[in-house]
C-alpha positions as CSV (number, residue, x, y, z in Angstrom):
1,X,58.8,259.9,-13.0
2,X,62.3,261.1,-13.5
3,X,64.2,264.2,-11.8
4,X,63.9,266.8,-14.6
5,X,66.3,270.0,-14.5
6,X,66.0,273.4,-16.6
7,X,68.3,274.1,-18.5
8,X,69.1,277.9,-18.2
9,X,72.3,280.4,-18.7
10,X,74.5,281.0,-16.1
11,X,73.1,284.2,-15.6
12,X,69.8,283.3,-15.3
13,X,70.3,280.6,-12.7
14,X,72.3,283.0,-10.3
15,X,69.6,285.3,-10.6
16,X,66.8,283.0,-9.5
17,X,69.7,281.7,-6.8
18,X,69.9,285.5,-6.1
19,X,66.2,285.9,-5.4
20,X,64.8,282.5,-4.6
21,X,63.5,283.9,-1.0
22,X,62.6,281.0,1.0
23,X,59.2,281.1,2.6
24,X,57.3,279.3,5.2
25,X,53.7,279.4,5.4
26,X,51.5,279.3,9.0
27,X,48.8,277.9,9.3
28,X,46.0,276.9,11.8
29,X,42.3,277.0,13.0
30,X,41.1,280.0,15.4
31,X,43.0,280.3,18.9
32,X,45.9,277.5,17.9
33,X,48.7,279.8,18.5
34,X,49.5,281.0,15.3
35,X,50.2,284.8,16.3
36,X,52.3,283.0,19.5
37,X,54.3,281.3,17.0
38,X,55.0,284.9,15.1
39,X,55.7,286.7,17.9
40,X,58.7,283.7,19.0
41,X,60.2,284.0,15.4
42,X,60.4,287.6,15.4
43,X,61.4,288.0,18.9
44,X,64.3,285.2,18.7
45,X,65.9,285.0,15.3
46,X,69.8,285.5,15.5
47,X,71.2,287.1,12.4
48,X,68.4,286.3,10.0
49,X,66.6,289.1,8.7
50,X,62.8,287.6,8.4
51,X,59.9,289.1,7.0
52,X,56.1,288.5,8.6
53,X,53.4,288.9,6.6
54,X,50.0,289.1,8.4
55,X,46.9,289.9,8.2
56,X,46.6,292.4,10.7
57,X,50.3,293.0,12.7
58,X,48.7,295.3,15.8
59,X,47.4,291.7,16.7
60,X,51.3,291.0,17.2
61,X,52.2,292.4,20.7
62,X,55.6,293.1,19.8
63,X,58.0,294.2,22.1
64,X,58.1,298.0,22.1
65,X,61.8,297.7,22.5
66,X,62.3,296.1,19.6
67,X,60.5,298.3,17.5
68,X,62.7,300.9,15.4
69,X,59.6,302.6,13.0
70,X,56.2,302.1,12.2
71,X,54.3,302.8,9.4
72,X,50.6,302.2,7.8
73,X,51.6,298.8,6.3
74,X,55.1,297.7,8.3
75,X,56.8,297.3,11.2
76,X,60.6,297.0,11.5
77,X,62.5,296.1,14.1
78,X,66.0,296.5,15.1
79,X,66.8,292.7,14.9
80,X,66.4,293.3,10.8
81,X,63.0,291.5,10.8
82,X,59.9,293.5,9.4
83,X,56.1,293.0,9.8
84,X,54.4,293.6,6.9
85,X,50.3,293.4,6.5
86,X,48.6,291.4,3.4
87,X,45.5,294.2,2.6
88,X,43.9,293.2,-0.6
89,X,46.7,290.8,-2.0
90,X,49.1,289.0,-0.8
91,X,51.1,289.0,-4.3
92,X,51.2,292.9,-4.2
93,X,52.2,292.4,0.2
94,X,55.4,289.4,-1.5
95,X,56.4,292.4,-3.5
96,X,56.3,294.8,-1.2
97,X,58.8,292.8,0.5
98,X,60.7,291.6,-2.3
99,X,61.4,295.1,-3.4
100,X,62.8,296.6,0.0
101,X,66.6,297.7,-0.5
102,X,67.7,295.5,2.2
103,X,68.4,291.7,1.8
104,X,66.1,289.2,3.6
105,X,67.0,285.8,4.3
106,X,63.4,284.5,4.7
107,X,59.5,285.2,4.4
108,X,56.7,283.6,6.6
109,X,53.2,284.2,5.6
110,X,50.3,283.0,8.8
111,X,47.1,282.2,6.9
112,X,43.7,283.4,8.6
113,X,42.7,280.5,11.1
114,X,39.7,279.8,8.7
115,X,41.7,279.7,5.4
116,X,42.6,276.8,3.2
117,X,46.8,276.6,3.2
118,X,46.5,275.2,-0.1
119,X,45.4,278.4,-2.7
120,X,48.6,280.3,-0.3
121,X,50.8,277.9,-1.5
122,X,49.8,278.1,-5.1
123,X,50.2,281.7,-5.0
124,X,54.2,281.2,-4.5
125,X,54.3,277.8,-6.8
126,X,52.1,278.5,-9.4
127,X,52.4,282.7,-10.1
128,X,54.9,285.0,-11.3
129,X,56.4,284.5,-7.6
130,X,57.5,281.2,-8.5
131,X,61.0,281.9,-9.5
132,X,61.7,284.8,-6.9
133,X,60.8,282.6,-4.3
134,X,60.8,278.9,-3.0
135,X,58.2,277.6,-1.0
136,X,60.0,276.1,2.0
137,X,57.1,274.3,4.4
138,X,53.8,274.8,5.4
139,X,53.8,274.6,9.1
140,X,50.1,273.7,11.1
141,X,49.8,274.7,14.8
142,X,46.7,272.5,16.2
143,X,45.3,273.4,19.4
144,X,45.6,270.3,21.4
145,X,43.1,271.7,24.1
146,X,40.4,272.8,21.5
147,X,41.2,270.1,18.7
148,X,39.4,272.0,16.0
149,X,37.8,268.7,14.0
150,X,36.4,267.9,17.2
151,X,34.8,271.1,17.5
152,X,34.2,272.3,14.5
153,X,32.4,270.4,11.0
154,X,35.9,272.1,9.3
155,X,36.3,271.8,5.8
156,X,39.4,274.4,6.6
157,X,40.9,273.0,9.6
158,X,40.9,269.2,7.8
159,X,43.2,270.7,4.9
160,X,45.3,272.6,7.3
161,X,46.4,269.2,8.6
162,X,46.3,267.5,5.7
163,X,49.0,269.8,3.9
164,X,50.8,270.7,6.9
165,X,54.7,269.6,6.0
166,X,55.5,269.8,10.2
167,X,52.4,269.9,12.8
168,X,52.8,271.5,15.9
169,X,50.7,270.1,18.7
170,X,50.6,273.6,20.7
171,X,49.1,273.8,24.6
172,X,50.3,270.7,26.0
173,X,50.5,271.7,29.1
174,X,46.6,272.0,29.3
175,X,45.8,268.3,28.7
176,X,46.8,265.3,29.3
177,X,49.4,262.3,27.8
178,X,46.4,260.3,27.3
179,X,44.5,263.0,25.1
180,X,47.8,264.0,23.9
181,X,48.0,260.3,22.3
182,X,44.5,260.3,20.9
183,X,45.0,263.8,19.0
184,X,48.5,262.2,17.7
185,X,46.3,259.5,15.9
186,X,43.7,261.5,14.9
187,X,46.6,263.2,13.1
188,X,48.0,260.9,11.9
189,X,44.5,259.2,10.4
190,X,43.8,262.3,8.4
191,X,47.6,262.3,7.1
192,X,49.5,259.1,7.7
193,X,53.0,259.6,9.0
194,X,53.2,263.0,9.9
195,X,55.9,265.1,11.6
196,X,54.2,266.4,14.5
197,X,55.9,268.4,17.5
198,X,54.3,269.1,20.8
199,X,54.6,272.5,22.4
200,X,53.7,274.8,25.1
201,X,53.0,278.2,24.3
202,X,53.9,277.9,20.8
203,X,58.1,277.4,21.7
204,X,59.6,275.3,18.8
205,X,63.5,275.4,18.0
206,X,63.7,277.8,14.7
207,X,65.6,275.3,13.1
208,X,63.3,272.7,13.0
209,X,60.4,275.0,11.1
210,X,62.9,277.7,9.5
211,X,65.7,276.0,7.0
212,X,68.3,279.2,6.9
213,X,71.1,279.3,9.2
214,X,72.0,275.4,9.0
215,X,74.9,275.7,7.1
216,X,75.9,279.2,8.2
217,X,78.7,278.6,10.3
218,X,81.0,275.8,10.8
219,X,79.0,274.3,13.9
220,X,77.7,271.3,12.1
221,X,81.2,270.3,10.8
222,X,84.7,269.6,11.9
223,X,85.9,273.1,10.2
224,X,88.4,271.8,7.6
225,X,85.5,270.0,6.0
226,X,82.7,272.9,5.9
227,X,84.6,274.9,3.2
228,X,82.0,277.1,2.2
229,X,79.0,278.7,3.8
230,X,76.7,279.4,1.0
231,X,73.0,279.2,1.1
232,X,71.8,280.1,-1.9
233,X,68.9,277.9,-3.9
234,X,68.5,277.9,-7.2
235,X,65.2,277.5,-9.0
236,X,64.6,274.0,-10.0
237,X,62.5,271.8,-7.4
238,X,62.6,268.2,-8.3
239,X,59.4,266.1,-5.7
240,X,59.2,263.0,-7.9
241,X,60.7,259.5,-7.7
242,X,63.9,258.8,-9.5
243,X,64.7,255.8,-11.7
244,X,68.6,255.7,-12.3
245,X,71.0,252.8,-12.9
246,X,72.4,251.3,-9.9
247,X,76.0,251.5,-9.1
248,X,78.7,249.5,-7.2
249,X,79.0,248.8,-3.3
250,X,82.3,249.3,-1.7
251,X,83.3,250.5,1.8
252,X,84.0,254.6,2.1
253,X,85.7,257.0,4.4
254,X,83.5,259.5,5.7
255,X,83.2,261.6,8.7
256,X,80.0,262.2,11.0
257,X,79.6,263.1,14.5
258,X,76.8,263.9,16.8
259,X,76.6,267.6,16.9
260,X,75.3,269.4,20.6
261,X,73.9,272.5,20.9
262,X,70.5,274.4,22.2
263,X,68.1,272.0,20.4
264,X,69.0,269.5,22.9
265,X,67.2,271.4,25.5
266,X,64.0,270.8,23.9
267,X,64.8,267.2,23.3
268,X,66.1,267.4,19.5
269,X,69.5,266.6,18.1
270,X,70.9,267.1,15.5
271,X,72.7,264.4,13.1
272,X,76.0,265.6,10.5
273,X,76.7,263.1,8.2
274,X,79.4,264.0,4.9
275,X,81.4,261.8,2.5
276,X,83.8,262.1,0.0
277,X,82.1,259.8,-2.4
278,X,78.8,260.3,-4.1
279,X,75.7,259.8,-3.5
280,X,73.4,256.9,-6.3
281,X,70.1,259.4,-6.8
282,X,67.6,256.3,-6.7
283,X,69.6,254.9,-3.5
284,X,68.8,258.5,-1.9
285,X,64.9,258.1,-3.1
286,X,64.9,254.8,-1.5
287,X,66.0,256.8,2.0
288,X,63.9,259.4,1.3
289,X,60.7,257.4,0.7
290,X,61.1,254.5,2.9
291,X,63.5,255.0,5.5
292,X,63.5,258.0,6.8
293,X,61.4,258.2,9.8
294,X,59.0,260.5,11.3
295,X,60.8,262.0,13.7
296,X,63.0,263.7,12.0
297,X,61.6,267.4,11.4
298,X,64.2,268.7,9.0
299,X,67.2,268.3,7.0
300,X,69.3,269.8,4.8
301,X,72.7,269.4,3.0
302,X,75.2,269.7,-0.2
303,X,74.4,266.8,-2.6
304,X,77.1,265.3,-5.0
305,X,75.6,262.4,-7.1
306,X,77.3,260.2,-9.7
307,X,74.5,260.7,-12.0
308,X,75.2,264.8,-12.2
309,X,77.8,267.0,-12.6
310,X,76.0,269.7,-10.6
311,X,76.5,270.5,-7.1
312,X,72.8,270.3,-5.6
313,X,71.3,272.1,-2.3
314,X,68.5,269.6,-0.7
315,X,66.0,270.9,1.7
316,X,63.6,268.5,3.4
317,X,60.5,270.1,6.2
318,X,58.4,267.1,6.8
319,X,58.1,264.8,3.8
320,X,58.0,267.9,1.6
321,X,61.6,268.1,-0.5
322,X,63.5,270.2,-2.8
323,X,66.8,269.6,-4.5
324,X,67.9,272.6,-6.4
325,X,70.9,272.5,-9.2
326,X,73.9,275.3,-8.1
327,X,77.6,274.7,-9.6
328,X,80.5,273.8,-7.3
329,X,82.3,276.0,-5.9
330,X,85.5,273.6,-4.4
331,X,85.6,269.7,-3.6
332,X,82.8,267.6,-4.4
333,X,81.7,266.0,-1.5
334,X,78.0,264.9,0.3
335,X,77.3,267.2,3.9
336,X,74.0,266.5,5.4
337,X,72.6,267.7,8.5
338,X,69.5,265.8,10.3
339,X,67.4,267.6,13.3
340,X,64.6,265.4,14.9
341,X,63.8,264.1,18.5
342,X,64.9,260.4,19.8
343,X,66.8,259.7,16.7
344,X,68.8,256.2,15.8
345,X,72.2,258.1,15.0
346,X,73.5,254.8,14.0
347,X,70.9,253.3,11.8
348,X,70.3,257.2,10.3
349,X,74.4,257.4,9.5
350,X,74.5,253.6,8.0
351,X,71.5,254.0,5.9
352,X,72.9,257.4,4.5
353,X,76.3,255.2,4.2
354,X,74.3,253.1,2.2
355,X,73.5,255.6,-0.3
356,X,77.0,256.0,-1.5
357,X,78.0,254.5,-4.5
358,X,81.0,253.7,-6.6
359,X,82.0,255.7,-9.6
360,X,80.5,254.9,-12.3
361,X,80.0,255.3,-15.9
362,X,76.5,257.0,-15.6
363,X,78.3,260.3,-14.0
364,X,77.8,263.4,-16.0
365,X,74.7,262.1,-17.7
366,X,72.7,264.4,-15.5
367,X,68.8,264.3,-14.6
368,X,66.4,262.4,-16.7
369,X,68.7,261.8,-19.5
């Protein structure tokens, strides 16, 4: 399979940039955490106006301070998030949302702790949603003192795992590193390689389940290289292999550094890698599918490759990854920005380096051409 793109006016693809809301999807069996997890991304987002959508938000104890008005169906709150409830149908609840006057920067939708993840996800990939919005992750809270497949026969609980992009072993605290281990393989036996971070009372770093605010300031980059600031996504996800030509090796100037900041007090780091040269699309496949271990959580960055003239935005939550076609809008150039736990800066910065190739003949062809 080849990276396809859609061709579409200009028009068109800024409005699906415009609108392409990114959402995250919660999932989990009964008593994981889910509503804990809720409660920390409303409670501690800086700057970034999210909507909740859940089933029933006077489960959500949120703080009375923070509240500004309240009515049937919503709460807002005077951080610029909103709680919004899913009554019948949770297309009519997306719209609901969609149609508000205000600007959000993100959606997350927590599943019922019995539900399959997998219909939820459909709703935003394979409905009239699909080009107002872009599914960002599916993130799984397991309860690592009530391991629900241990428990429970669950039919539910297997898929939540098994489609989970990130899985967040929540309640640490209550067992030991011993059980802790075992649950890690049991996870890992039902899906092979997965992205799983422990917790206690549901407090993960935003960044690592939420992609917005990574390239919203100049943090990440030495501030004469981070030129522009713009998050916007355009419609067109590309998940399959890609089989390009290859292109030269030569040594490149680029700049990275090791980037410090509150992540580090919960043990992850982040990585900045950027280059001046471009990237070989089946070199970056090769990274993507085979060397990119799991403990890094999330990624995302700018994309220049020699096989397109487009500038391209790259999310990556788990092993789940989009790469969606924008125009540039100065220098070409590769930025990337890495965020796991006990990383290998230096193999993750060489094997990116890696990826760079010469110039080539095959640049402008574009995708699957």
């Amino acid at each position: 399979m080849t990276m396809q793109t859609t061709v579409s006016s200009e028009s068109q693809t800024m409005e699906v940039a415009k609108q392409g809301l990114p959402v995250t999807i919660i999932t989990g069996f009964l008593g994981s955490g889910k509503t804990t997890l809720l409660n920390h991304i409303l409670t501690n987002q800086q700057g970034v106006k999210t909507a909740v959508l859940v089933n029933e938000f006077g489960e959500i104890g949120i703080d009375n301070e923070l509240v500004v008005s309240t009515d049937e169906n919503m709460v807002e709150l005077s951080n610029g998030c909103i709680c919004c409830t899913i009554n019948n149908d949770l297309v009519d609840a997306v719209y609901k949302v969609l149609e508000r006057e205000e600007k959000l920067d993100y959606l997350v939708v927590e599943t019922t702790g019995l539900a399959d993840p997998l219909p939820v996800a459909m709703t935003f990939l394979g409905s009239e949603l699909r080009d107002l919005t872009r599914l960002d992750s599916i993130i799984t809270v397991v309860d690592a003192a009530n391991y629900s497949l241990d428990l429970f026969n669950s039919e539910a609980a297997l898929s939540q795992i098994t489609y989970g992009d990130v899985i967040i072993l929540n309640k640490t605290d209550l067992v030991d590193e011993t059980t802790l281990q075992e649950l890690e393989k049991k996870i890992n036996n039902i899906k092979e390689g997965s992205r799983i971070i422990r917790t206690t009372k549901s407090q993960v770093p935003l960044p690592l389940i939420l992609s917005v605010g990574l390239f919203q300031s100049d943090k990440y980059f030495d501030s004469h290289a981070e030129e522009h600031h713009d998050h916007d996504d355009s419609g067109h996800e590309h998940h399959d292999d890609h089989d390009h030509s290859t292109c030269g090796h030569d040594h490149h100037d680029h700049e990275h550094h090791h980037h410090s900041d509150h992540l580090e007090n919960d043990g992850f780091i982040s990585i900045s890698f950027q280059s001046e040269k471009p990237f070989s699309i089946r070199k970056f496949q090769h990274f993507l599918d085979n060397q990119l271990p799991t403990n890094v959580f999330r990624a995302k960055g700018i994309m220049w490759f020699d096989e397109s003239p487009q500038r391209h935005i790259f999310h990556l939550c788990g092993k789940r990854f989009t790469i969606d076609d924008d125009k540039w809008k100065g220098e070409k150039k590769n930025q990337l920005v890495l965020i796991g736990q006990n990383l290998d800066t230096e193999t993750l910065l060489q094997q990116l380096e890696n990826c760079i190739c010469l110039p080539s003949t095959t640049r402008g062809k574009g995708f699957g051409k």
